[in-house]
C-alpha positions in Angstrom: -6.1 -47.5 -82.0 -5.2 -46.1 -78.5 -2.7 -47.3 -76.1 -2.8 -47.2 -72.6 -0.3 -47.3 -69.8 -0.1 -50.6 -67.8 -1.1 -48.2 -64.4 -3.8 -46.5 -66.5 -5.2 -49.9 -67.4 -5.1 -51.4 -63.4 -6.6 -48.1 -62.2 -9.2 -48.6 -65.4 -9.7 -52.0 -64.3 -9.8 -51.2 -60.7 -13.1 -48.8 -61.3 -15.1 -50.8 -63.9 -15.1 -53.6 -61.3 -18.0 -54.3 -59.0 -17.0 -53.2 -55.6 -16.4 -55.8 -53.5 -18.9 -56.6 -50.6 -17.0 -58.0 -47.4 -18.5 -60.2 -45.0 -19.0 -59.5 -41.3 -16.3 -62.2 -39.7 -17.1 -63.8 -36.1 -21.0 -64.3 -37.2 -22.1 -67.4 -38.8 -24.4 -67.3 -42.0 -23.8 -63.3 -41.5 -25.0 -60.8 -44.8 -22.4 -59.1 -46.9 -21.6 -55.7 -44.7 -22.3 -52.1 -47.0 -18.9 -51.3 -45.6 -16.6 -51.9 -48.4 -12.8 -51.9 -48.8 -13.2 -48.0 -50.1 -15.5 -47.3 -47.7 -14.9 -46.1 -44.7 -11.0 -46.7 -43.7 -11.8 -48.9 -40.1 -15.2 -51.0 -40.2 -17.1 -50.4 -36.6 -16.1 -53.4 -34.3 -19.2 -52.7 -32.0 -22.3 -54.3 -32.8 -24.2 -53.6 -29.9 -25.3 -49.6 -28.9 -23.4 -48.4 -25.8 -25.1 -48.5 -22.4 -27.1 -45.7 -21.7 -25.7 -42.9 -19.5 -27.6 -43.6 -15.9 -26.1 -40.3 -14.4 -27.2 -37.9 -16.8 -30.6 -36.3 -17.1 -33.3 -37.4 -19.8 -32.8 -34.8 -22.1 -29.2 -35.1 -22.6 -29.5 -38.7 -23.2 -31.2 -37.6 -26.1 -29.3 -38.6 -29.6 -28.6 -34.9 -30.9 -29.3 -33.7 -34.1 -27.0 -34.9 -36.8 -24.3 -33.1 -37.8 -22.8 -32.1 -41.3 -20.3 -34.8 -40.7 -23.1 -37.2 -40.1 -25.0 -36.5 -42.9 -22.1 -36.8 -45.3 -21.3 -40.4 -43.7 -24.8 -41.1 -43.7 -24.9 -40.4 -47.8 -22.3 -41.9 -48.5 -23.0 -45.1 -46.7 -26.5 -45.2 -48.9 -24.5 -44.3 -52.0 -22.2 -47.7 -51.3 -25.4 -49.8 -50.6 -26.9 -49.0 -53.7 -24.1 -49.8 -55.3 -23.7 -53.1 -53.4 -27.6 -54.5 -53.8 -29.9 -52.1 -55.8 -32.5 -54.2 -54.1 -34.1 -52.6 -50.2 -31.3 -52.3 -47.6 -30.7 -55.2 -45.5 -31.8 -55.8 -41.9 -28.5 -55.9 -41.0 -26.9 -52.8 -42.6 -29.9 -50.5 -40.9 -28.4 -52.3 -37.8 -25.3 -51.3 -38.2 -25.7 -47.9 -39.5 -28.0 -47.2 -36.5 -25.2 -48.6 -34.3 -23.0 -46.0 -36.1 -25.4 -43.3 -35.0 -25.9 -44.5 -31.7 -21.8 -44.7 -30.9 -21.3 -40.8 -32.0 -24.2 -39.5 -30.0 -23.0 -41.6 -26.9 -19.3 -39.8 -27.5 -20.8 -36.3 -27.9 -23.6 -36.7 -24.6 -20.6 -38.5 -22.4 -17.6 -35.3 -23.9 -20.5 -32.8 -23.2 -21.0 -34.5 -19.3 -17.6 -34.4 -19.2 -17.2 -30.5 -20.2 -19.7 -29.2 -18.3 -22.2 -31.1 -16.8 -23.6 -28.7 -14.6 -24.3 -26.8 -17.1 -26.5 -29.4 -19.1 -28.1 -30.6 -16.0 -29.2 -26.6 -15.0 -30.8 -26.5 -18.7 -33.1 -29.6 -18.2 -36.7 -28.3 -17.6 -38.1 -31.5 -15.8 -35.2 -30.7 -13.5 -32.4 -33.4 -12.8 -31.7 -35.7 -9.3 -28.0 -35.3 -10.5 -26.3 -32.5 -7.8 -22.9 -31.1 -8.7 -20.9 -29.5 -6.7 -16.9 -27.8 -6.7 -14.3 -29.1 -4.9 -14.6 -25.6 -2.5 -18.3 -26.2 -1.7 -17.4 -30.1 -0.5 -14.4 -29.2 1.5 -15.1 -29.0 5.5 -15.3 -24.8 6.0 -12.8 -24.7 9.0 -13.7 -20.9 10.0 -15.2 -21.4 13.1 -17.3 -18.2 12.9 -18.9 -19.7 9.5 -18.9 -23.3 10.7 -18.7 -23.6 14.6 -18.6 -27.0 14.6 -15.3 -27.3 13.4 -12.8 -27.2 15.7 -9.1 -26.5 15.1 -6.3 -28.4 15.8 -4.6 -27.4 19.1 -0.9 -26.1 19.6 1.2 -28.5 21.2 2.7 -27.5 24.2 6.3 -28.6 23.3 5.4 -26.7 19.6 8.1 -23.8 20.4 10.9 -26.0 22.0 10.5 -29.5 19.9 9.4 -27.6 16.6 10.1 -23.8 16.4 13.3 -23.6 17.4 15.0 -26.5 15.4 13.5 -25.0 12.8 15.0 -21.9 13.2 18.5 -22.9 14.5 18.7 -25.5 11.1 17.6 -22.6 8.6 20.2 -20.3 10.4 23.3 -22.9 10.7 22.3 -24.9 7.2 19.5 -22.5 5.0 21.1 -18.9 5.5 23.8 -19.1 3.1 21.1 -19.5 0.2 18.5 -16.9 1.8 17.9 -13.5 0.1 17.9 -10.5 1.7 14.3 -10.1 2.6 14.3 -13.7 4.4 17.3 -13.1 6.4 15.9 -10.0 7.6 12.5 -12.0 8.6 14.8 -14.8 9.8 16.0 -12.4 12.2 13.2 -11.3 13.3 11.6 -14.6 13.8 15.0 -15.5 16.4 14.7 -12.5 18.0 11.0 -12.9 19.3 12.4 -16.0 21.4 13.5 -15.5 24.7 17.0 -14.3 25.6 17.7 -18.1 27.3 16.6 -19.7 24.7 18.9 -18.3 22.0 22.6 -19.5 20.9 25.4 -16.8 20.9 27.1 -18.7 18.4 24.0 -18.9 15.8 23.3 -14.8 16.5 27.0 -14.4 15.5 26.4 -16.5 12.9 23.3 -14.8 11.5 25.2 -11.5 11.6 27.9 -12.6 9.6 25.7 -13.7 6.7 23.7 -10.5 7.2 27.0 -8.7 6.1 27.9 -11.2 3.5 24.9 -10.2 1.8 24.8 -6.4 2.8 25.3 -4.9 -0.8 22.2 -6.3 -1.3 19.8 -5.0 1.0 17.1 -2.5 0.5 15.1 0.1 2.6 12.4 -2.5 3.8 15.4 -5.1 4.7 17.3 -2.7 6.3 14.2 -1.5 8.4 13.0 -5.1 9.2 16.4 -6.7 10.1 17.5 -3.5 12.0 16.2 -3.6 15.6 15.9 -7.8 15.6 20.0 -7.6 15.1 20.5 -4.9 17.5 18.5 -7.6 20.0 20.3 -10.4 19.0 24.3 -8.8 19.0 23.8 -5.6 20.7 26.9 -3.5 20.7 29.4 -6.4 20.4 29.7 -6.7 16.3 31.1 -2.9 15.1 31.4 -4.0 11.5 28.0 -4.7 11.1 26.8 -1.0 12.5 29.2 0.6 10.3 28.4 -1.2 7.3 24.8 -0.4 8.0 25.1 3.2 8.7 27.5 3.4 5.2 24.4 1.6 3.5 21.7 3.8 4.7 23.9 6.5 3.6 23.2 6.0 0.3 20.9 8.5 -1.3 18.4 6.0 -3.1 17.9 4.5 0.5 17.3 7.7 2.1 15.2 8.8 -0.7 13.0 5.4 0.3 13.1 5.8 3.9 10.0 7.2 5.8 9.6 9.3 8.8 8.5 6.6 10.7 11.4 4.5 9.1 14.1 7.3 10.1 12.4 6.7 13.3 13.5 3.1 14.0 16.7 3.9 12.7 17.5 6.2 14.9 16.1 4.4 18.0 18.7 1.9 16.9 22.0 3.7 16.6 21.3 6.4 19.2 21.7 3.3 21.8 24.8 2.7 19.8 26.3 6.0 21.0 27.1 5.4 24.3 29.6 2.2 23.1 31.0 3.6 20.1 31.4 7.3 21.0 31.5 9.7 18.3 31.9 7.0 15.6 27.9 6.7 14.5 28.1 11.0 15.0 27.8 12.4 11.6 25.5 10.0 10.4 22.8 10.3 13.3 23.1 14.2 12.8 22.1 14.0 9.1 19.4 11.5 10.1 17.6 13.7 12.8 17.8 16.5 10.3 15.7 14.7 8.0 13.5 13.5 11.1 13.1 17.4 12.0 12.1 17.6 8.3 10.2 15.0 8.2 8.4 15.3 11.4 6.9 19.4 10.8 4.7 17.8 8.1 3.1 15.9 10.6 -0.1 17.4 11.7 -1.3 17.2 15.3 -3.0 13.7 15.3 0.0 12.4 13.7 2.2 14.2 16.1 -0.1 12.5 19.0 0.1 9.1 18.0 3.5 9.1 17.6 3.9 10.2 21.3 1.4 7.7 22.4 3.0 4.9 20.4 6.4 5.5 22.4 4.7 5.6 25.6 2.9 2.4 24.8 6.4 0.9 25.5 8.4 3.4 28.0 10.0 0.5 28.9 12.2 0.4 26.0 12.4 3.6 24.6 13.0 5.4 28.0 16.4 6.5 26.1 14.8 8.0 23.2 14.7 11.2 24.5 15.8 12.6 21.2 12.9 11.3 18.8 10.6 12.7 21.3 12.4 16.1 21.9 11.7 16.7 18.0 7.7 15.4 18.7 7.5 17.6 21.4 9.3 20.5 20.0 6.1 20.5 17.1 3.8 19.3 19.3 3.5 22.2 21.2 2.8 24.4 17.9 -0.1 22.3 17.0 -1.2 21.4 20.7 -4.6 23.4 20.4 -5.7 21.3 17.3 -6.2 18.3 19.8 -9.8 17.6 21.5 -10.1 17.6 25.0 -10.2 13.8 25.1 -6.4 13.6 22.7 -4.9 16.3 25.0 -5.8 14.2 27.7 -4.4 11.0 26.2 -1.0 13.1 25.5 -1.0 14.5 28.7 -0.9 10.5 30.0 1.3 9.2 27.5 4.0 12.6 28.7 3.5 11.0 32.0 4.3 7.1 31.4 7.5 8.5 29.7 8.2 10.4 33.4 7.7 13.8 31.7 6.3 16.4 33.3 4.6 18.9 30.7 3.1 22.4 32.4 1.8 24.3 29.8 -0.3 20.8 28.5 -1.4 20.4 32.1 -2.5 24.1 32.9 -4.3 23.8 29.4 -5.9 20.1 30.2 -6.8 21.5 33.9 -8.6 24.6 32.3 -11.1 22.8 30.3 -12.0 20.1 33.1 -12.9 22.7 35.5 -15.7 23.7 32.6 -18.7 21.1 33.8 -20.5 21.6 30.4 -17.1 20.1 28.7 -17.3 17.2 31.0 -20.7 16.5 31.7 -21.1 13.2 29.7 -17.9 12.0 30.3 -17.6 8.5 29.9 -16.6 6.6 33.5 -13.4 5.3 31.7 -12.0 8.6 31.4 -13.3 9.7 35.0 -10.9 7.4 36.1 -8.2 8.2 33.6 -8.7 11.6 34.8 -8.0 11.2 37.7 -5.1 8.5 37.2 -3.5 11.7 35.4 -3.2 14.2 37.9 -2.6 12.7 40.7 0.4 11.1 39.2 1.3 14.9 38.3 0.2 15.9 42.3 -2.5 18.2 41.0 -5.5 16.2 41.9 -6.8 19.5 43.6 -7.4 21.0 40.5 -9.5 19.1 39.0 -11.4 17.6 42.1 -14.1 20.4 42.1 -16.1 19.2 38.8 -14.2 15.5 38.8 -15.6 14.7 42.0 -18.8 14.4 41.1 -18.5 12.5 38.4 -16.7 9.9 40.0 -19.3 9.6 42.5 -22.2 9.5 39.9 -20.4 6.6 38.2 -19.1 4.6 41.0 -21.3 1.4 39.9 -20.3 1.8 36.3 -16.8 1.5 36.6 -14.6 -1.4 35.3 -12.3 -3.8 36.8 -9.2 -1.2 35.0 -10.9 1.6 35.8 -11.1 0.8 39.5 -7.3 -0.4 39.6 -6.3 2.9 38.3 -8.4 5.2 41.0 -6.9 2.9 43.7 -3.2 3.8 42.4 -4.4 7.6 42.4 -6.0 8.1 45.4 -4.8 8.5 48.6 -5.3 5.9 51.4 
């Protein structure tokens, strides 16, 4: 005779014994459910099938195919039915497993919609009324060349004194001490765009001093950009910020970053520091122009040319730069005959709006206009420029012989400029 364990006999017990059927509550006179208590592990609370999806197309409304998942519940449901009533399934349990049905193909259309409905609505072949659309195509295009109709938002006229400038004096009295390096150097430069009246002496001096605070960390590009905007805003009056520049830019990983065009604006800077210090910049502008000269014989002719035109573009201020172009000039004139007729005359004006009289450019530029094949179809705006040119240099005569003529054949077809400059040139 065998003996059995008390928990071998419940769990024996437990399995010989009829599964028990439990009722559907909240439903009078309702039929035993075919979800037992070791069926499924939560009985479906829904009786009803969801409300169909009226957004999404016909074809996604669809109940999919059934999944493996599906198919498993679906077997095992029978398998407990048959156990429950070997007799035909009620009414009520095909209700309910079609409910079942219904509830996952609801939650697998509505996550699909929700994933990429575009997508399914683009795959219907009856086509779909349902449009969808990214957040970029329903925002208002406000480029007025795309969309003309939109119109921007004007500037205020009070923007630079009630807005631009509190902003600037707060992030230089309160914001500078927690700047970097590069938004000092554009703070700078933002302050030194306004107009002399409308800056504070106290706030440049105060810029300055965090400028040198955080000297140790500037770079080439900070040095380059907060150069010239400081030399507006302090001038000559601050020494200790010059001299801890120049001992900055001294060092050889800066100079090894710095351009030609970058040795440039240095230069432009402490050359105008000369005349108040003396010989105490000396030294270190000679070793910069004698990387500028080094710099500045790579440079071929068009290079060379728009360099020239570029300082003549603003005479105004670099009237005292008569360094930087002394170099230009000095490999200019070795490269001079690469130029076309039409750069050699744009030199020969730019020499002339930095008051610098150039012979051996002129007698070659006066050479090549008195050719009237070279000149023929000369454009009216360089008729005029022409002539602009050399009567500024008091050598109208020798260009007036084939010049002449063409400034007669295009009298109608000159501009509003063109006409300015012709009365400055000629004579009364």
């Amino acid at each position: 005779m065998k003996f059995s364990s008390p928990a071998s006999l419940r769990w024996t017990r437990s399995f010989s014994r009829a599964p028990r059927v439990s009722t559907a509550r909240g439903l009078p006179g309702s039929s035993p459910s075919v979800f037992s208590s070791r069926g499924l592990a939560s009985p479906v609370r829904s009786r009803l099938p969801p409300e169909p999806q009226a957004s999404l197309p016909a074809r996604a409304t669809q109940p999919p195919a059934p999944s493996v998942v599906s198919r498993s519940l679906s077997r095992s449901l029978s398998l407990q039915h048959r156990r429950a009533s070997p007799s035909s399934p009620s009414p009520r349990s095909s209700a309910l497993v079609s409910c079942f049905f219904s509830s996952v193909s609801s939650v697998r259309v509505t996550s699909a919609a929700a994933c990429g409905g575009s997508d399914v609505a683009s795959s219907s072949p009856h086509g779909s009324s349902v449009t969808t659309s990214s957040a970029i195509e329903q925002a208002p295009l406000r480029d007025p060349l795309v969309n003309p109709s939109f119109t921007a938002q004007k500037i205020p006229k009070d923007y630079v004194k009630k807005t631009l400038i509190p902003h600037l004096e707060n992030q230089i009295a309160v914001v500078a001490k927690a700047l970097n390096e590069l938004e000092l150097a554009n703070l700078a430069a933002a302050y030194s765009k306004l107009p002399p009246a409308l800056r504070h002496p106290e706030l440049c001096r105060e810029l300055a001093e965090k400028v040198k605070f955080r000297m140790n960390g500037f770079g080439a590009q900070e040095i380059v950009l907060a150069l010239h905007p400081l030399f507006s805003l302090v001038g000559d009056s601050d020494k200790e910020l010059w001299r801890l520049f120049a001992e900055r830019i001294e060092k050889e990983f800066i100079l090894r970053e710095l351009s030609v065009l970058n040795l440039v604006s240095v230069l432009r800077v402490f050359e105008k520091l000369e005349g108040a210090f003396g010989d105490e910049f000396a030294a270190f502008v000679a070793t910069l122009q004698d990387l500028l000269k080094a710099g500045i014989s790579q440079f071929d002719a068009i290079e060379l040319h728009d360099t020239l035109v570029a300082l003549s573009m603003n005479h105004r201020e670099t009237k005292r730069d008569l360094q930087l172009v002394r170099f230009a000039l000095a490999e200019m004139d070795k490269k001079v005959h690469a130029l076309s007729l039409l750069n050699q005359l744009s030199l020969l004006q730019a020499l002339v709006r930095l008051k610098i009289e150039h012979r051996e450019l002129t007698d070659l530029v006066a050479s090549q206009l008195q050719d009237g094949r070279k000149i023929r179809n000369m454009p009216p705006k360089f008729v005029a420029q022409t002539v602009w040119v050399f009567a500024k240099l008091g050598r109208l005569a020798d260009v007036a012989c084939t010049v002449g003529p063409l400034m007669e054949h295009h009298i109608k077809r000159f501009s509003v400029v063109d006409f300015a400059r012709l009365a400055q040139a000629l004579p009364a």
